[in-house]
DOMI-243726 format. One record per residue: residue number from 0; residue in one letter; x, y, z of N, C-alpha, C, O in turn. Coordinates in steps of 0.2 Angstrom, whole numbers. Layout:
% DOMI-243726
PT   k r  n_xx  n_yy  n_zz ca_xx ca_yy ca_zz  c_xx  c_yy  c_zz  o_xx  o_yy  o_zz
PT NUM a     X     Y     Z     X     Y     Z     X     Y     Z     X     Y     Z
...
//
This chain:
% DOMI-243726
PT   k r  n_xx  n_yy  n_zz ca_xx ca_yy ca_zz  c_xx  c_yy  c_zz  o_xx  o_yy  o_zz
PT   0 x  -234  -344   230  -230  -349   232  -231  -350   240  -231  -345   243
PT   1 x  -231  -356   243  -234  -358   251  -226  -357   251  -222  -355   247
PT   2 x  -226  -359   260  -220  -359   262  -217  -366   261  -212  -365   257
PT   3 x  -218  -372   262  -214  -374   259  -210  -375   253  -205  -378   252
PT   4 x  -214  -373   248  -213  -373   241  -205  -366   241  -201  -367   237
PT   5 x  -206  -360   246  -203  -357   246  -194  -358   249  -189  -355   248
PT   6 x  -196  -367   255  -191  -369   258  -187  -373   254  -181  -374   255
PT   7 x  -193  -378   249  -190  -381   244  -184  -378   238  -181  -381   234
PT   8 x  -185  -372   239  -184  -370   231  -177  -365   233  -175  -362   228
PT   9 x  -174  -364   241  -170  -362   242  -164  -368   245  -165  -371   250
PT  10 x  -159  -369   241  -155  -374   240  -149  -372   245  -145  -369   242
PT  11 x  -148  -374   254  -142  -374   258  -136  -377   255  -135  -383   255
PT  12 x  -132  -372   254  -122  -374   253  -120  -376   259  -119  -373   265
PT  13 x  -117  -383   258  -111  -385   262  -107  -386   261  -106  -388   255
PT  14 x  -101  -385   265   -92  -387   265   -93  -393   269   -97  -393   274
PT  15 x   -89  -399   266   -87  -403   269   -80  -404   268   -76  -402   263
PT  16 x   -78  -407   275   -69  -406   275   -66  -413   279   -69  -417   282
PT  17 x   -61  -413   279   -58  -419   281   -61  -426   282   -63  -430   287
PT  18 x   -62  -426   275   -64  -434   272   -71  -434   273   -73  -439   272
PT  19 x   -76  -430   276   -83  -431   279   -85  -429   282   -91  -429   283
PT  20 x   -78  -428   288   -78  -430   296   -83  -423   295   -89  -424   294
PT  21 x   -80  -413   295   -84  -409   295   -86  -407   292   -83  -405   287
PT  22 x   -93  -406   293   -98  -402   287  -101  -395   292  -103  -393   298
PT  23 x  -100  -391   285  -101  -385   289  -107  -382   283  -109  -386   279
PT  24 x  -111  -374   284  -115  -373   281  -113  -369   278  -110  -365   282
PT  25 x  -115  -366   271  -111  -359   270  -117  -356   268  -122  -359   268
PT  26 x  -117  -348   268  -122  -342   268  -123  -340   262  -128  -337   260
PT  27 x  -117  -343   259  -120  -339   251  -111  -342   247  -106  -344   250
PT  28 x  -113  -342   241  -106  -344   237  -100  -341   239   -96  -343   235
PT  29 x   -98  -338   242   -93  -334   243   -90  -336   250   -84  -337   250
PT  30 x   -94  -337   254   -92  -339   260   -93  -347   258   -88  -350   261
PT  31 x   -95  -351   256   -93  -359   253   -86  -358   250   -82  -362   252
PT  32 x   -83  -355   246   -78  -352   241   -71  -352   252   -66  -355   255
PT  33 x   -75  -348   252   -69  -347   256   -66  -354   262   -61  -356   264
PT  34 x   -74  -354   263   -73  -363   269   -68  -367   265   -62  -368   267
PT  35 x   -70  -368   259   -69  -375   255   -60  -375   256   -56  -379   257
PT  36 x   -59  -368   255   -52  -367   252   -48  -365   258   -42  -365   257
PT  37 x   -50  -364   265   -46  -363   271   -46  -355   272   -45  -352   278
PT  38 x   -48  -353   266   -47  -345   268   -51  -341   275   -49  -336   278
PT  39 x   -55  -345   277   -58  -342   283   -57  -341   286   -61  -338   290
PT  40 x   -50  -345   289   -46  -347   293   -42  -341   296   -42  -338   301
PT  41 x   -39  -338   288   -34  -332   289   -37  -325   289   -34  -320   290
PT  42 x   -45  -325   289   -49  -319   290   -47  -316   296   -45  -310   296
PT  43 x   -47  -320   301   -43  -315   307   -38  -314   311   -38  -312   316
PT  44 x   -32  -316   304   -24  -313   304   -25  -308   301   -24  -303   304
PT  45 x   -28  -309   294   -29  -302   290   -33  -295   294   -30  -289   295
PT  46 x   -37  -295   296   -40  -292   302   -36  -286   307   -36  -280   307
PT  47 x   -31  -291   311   -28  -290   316   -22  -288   313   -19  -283   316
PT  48 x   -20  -290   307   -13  -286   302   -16  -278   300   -12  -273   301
PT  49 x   -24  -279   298   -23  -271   296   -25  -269   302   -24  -263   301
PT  50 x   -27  -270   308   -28  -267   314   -23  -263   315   -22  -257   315
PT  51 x   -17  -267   314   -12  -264   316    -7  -259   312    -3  -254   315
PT  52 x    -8  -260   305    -8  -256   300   -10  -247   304    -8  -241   303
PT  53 x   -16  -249   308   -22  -243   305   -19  -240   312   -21  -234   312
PT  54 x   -15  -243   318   -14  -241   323    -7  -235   323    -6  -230   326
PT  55 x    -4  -239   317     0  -236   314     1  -229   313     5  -225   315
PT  56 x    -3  -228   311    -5  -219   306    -7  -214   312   -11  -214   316
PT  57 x    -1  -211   307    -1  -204   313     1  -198   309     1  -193   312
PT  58 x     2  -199   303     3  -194   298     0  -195   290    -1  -201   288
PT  59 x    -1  -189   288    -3  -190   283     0  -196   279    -3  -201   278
PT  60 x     4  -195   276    11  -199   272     8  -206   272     5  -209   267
PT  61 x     9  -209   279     8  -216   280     2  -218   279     1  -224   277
PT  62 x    -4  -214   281   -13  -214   281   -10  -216   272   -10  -222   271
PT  63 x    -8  -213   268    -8  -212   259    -6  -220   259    -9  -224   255
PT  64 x     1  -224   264     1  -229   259    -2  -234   266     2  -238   268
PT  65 x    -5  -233   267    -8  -240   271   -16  -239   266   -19  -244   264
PT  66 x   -18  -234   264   -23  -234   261   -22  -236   254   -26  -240   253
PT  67 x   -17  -236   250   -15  -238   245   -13  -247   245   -13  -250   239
PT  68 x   -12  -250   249   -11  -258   253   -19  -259   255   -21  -265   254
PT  69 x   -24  -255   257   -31  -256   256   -34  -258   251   -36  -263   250
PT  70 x   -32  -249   245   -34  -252   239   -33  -257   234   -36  -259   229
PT  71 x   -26  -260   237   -23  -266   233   -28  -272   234   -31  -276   230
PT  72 x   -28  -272   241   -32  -279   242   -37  -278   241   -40  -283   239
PT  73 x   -41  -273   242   -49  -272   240   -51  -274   231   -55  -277   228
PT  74 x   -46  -272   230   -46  -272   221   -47  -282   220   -52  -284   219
PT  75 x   -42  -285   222   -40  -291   222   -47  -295   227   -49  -300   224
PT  76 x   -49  -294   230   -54  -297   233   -61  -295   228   -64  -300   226
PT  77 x   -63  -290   225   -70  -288   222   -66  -291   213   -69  -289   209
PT  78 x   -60  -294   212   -58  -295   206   -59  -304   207   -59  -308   203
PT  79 x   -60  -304   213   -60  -314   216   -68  -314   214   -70  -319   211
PT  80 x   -72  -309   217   -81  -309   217   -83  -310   210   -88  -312   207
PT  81 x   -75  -305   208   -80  -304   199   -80  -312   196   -85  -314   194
PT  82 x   -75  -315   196   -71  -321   193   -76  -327   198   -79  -332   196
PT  83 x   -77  -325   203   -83  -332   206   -91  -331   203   -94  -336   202
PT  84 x   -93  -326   202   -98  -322   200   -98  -327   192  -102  -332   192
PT  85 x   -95  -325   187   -92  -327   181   -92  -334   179   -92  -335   173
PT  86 x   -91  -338   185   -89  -347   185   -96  -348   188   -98  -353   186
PT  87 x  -100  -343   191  -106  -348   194  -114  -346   188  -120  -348   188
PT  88 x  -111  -343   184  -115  -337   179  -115  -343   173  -120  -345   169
PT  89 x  -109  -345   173  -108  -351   166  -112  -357   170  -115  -361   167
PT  90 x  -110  -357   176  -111  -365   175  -120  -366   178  -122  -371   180
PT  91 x  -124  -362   177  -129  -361   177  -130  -363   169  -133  -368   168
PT  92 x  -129  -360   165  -131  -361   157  -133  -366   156  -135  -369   151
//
């Protein structure tokens, strides 16, 4: 396969947003998933919440539930990958 046969055959995701006006590029379905929907916005409240979280800990105890507030969201995010995975999986068939 040449190169462009290689450039042809790789399909750029974009978000467009308010009415047309912006178009943005996304990197893979997931960061498309998240432009579309605003979430990428609050990437860096969330960020700065757990920063602060993490600033927090100074004993074991607290380390157990800040970590447990980690694994809640981590569960909930790799259960959003699985379910986008799943919708992009069917609508190939």
């Amino acid at each position: 396969m040449d190169t462009f046969e290689k450039r042809k055959s790789t399909n750029p995701l974009y978000v467009v947003r308010n009415n047309g006006v912006d178009v943005e590029a996304a990197n893979g379905i997931l960061e498309m998933i998240l432009k579309k929907t605003g979430i990428d916005k609050l990437l860096p409240i969330l960020e700065s919440m757990l920063e602060i979280l993490l600033s927090q800990v100074q004993t074991y105890p607290v380390f157990i539930e800040v970590k447990k507030m980690f694994d809640k969201l981590f569960e909930k995010v790799i259960e959003l990958i699985f379910q986008i995975q799943q919708l992009t999986s069917k609508s190939k068939i």
